[in-house]
Steps between C-alpha positions, in 0.01 A plus 500: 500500500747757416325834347833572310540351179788553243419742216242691728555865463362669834478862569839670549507591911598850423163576323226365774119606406436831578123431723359824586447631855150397599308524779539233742896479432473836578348419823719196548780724463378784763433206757835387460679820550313579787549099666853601445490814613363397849730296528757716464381760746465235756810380413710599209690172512186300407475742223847394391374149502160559318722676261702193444208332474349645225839547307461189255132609404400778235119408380596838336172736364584789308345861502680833330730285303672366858436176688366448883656159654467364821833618542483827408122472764702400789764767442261775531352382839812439612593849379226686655526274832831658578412842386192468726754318781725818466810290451848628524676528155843529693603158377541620161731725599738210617852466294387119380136607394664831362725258247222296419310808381735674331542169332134450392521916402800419236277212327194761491720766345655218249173434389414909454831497285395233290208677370723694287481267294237324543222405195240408796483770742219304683686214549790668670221720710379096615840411566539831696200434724564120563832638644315779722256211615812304575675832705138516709504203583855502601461790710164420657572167632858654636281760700266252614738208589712786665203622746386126567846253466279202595577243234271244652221593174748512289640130571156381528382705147784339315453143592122556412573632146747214509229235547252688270749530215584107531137425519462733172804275327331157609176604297675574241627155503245332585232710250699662206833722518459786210904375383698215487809337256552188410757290565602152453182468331315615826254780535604694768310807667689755641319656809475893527255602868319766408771667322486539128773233423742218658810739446299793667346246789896358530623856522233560762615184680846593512428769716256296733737220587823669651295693675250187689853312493684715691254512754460110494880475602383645810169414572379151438165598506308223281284697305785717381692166433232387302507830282830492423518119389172550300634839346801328398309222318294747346778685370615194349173455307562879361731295264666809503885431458656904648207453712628213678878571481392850636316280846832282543717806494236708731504203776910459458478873596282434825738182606816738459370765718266348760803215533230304660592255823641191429183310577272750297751459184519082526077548507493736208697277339333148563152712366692668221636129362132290622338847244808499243478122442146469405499800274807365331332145496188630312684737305709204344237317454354751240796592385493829671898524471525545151351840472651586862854491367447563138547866360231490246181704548166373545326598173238775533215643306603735251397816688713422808825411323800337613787665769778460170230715288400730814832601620695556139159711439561721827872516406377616153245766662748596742743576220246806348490707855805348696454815783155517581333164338231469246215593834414316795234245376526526137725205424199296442385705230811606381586141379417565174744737431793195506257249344317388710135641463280157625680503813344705828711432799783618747847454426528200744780597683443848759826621360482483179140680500680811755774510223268493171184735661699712748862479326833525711287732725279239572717242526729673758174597733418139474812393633492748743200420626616123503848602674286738790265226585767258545782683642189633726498149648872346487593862749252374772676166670183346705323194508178628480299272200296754372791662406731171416186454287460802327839510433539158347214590309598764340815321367295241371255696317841742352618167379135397363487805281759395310288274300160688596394796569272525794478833622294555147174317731379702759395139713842461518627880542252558774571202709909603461405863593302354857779256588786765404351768716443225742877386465618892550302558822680175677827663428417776642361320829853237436698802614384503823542140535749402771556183372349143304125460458424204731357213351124435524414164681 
């Protein structure tokens, strides 16, 4: 029986309850910075893959007006592991981890700017912070990955969270989902993980699935197939439409620079059509087309609004500081200013927030950032997956944001921080590459 039911208003996912930090989280939390931690020092690539791991959970507590995840848990241990471990920072000195940087520095001072203007100075110091967490991260697992390049944990971490996250989308079919639509007079739920939504847990997908798929190309190991095929489903139950376009366009990616054999492309393709056909099948029979390939919104609850209200409202709010933006984080409260004081939400589209909050400052450091990570990856010609994955990602999730903006959900900017610093590190070992990546048997 589906949880979700028309008319239901349901807490907005930017405002989760705000449990205090007691005592056994508290414990829970030291226990699991100091599991990852160990790990770490043994071996900082199992760190990386504990890290990835814990990426798509939060159980966040709060204490001093800040939260404790398990995110922010295993980051410390991992932290402290490589300060204990005495790891070389030389990496970060290379010219592709040096872009990257500079590139996460222009988005920190954007969001400084933007408090010129800004009518909630908290909010932009939140927005400041998430980006800082996003940085660390960033820079610790580059460090890490650098000192131990073993990307066994890493391939064997993200086909776990694979499995777990499908597992997560089944109950939700099988036992409620929190949001659905309706179409063709069905009630459909729309599976989300453990992420706050199915455009957040489609986002987060759309990073997973180039990456799994580019190794798959080249390694038909069955549990990865299985991964892939069941992430794909599952990112078809997100219902999300960007979502989905954003996975085609991420896997077209892979095929175009792997070029797979012959015999690996005519397999890919026999699974792709065997997969393609019974989605389509089902879909038709629910009549799943005509909100595919229709233009009209789903309608929402009154406080989240729809993307023809949200984006002429950050156009409108952009308009009254066109430098610096209204403040990083404040477009959700600055909504009543243009009329719109019942709805609490992001602008639904990553640009359109970076030009409203942070202004043509923002939006330029945005793009920057966007341009760096992917002109990071096109320079480097290797066959490496990891970094055929990270790349493809990337492009995927850039196209995503159109339509949604991601980075706003630290599930989603954490896991994109791990795999990009993961993604920067194989370039830097693709240079001394002297040729193709054999394929796995």
């Amino acid at each position: 029986m589906i949880r979700w039911q028309p008319g239901y208003v349901y807490p907005p996912v930017w405002e989760p309850p705000h449990y205090a930090l007691g005592p056994l989280h508290a414990l829970f939390f030291v226990a699991l910075a100091l599991a990852v931690g160990l790990l770490a020092y043994r071996r900082p690539a199992l760190g990386v893959g504990a890290l990835i791991l814990c990426a798509p959970f939060a159980d966040a507590r709060y204490i001093f007006g800040t939260s404790i995840t398990v995110s922010k848990a295993a980051l410390i241990g991992f932290v402290i592991a490589l300060i204990v471990h005495r790891t070389s920072l030389r990496v970060l000195g290379e010219k592709p981890v040096r872009g990257l940087l500079l590139a996460f520095a222009a988005i920190l001072a954007a969001i400084v700017l933007s408090a010129l203007h800004a009518a909630h100075e908290d909010a932009v110091a939140r927005e400041f912070l998430k980006w800082i967490e996003y940085a660390v991260v960033f820079a610790t697992v580059v460090v890490g990955f650098a000192y131990d390049p073993d990307d066994r944990p890493v391939w064997t971490a993200l086909i776990v969270v694979g499995f777990v996250e499908v597992a997560a989308a089944v109950h939700e079919l099988l036992f409620g989902a929190a949001s659905g639509v309706i179409i063709a007079g069905h009630n459909l739920p729309r599976v989300a993980g453990t992420l706050e939504g199915p455009n957040q847990f489609a986002g987060w997908l759309n990073l997973l699935l180039p990456v799994l798929f580019a190794r798959m190309l080249t390694d038909r190991n069955p549990w990865l197939v299985a991964s892939v095929v069941l992430c794909a489903i599952t990112e078809a139950a997100t219902l999300s439409r960007s979502g989905i376009v954003a996975a085609v366009v991420g896997a077209v990616v892979v095929l175009v620079v792997t070029r797979p054999s012959r015999r690996v492309g005519f397999t890919f393709a026999v699974g792709a059509v065997v997969v393609a056909g019974i989605l389509v099948t089902l879909g038709l029979s629910i009549g799943v087309e005509a909100r595919f390939f229709s233009l009209a919104e789903v309608p929402q609850p009154d406080h989240l609004g729809t993307r023809a209200i949200l984006w002429a409202a950050a156009l409108d709010l952009w308009r009254s500081s066109p430098l610096v933006g209204i403040g990083a984080g404040n477009f959700e409260f600055d909504l009543g200013m243009v009329g719109h004081p019942e709805i609490r939400t992001h602008a639904n589209s990553l640009y359109l927030q970076a030009l409203s909050e942070m202004g043509l400052v923002g939006l330029a450091a945005t793009l920057f950032l966007i341009w760096t990570v992917i002109a990071t990856f096109a320079r480097s010609f290797s066959r490496r997956p990891l970094l055929i994955g990270v790349f493809a990602a990337n492009i995927a999730l850039a196209l995503h944001q159109v339509f949604d903006y991601m980075w706003f959900f630290p599930k989603v900017g954490i896991f994109w921080a791990i795999l990009l610093a993961i993604g920067v590190v194989e370039v830097l070992a693709a240079r001394d590459d002297v040729g193709p990546v054999p394929e796995a048997t």
